[in-house]
C-alpha positions as CSV (number, residue, x, y, z in Angstrom):
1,X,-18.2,-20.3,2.3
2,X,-19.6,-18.6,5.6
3,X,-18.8,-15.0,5.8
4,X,-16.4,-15.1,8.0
5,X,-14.5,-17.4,6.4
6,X,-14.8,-15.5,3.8
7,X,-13.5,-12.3,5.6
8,X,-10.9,-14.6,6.9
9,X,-9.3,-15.1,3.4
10,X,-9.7,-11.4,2.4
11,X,-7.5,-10.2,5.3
12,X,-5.0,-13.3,4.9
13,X,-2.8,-11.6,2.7
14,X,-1.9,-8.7,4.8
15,X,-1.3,-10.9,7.7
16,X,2.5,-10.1,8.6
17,X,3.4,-13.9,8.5
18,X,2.0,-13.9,4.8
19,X,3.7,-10.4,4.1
20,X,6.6,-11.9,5.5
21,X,6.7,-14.7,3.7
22,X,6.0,-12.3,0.4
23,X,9.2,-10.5,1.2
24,X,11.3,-13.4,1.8
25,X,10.5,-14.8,-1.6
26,X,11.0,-11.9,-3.4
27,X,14.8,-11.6,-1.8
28,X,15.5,-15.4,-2.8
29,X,14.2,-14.4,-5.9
30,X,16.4,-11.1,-6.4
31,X,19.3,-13.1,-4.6
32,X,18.7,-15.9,-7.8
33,X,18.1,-13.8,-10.8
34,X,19.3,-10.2,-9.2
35,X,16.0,-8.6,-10.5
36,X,12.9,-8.1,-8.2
37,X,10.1,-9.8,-8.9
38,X,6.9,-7.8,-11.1
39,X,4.3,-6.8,-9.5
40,X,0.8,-6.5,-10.7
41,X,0.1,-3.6,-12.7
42,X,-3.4,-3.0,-11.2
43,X,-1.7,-3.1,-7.9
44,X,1.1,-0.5,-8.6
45,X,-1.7,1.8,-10.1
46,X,-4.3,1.4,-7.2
47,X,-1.2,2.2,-4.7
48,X,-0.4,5.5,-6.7
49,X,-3.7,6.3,-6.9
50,X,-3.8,5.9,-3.1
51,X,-0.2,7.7,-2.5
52,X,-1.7,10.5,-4.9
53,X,-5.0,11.5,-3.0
54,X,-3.1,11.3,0.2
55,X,-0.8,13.8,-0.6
56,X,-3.0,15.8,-2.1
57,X,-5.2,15.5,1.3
58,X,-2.3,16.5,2.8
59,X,-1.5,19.9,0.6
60,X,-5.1,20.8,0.6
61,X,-5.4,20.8,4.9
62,X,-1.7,22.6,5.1
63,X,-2.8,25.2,2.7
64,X,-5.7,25.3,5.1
65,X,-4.4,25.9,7.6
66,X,-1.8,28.0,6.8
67,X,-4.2,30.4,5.4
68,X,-6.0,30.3,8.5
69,X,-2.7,30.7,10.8
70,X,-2.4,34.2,8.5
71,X,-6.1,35.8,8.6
72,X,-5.8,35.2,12.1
């Protein structure tokens, strides 16, 4: 596999068709059983993880900046 191709296939799943698709499933399957489909525990914990550090980002440059609007 050429490394493109191989990019190619990395990126596939975040194409909005794919994602699309993802989503529709999922429905059909709530509409079906009326329970959402499980997701991948590594997945939930790498997005949290993600979700985490960003807020925390976020807290750390408005303390920042609040502390700088006060000393002036």
């Amino acid at each position: 596999m050429s490394q493109k191709e191989h990019n190619k296939s990395r990126l596939n799943p975040y194409k909005p068709s794919t994602i699309r698709a993802d989503a529709q499933r999922d429905y059909e399957h709530y509409k079906a059983t009326g329970e959402w489909s499980k997701k991948d525990p590594v997945v939930v914990k790498r997005t949290l993880r993600l979700l985490l550090i960003t807020v925390v980002i976020f807290l750390v440059l408005g303390i920042i900046l609040l502390l700088q609007a006060i000393g002036g």
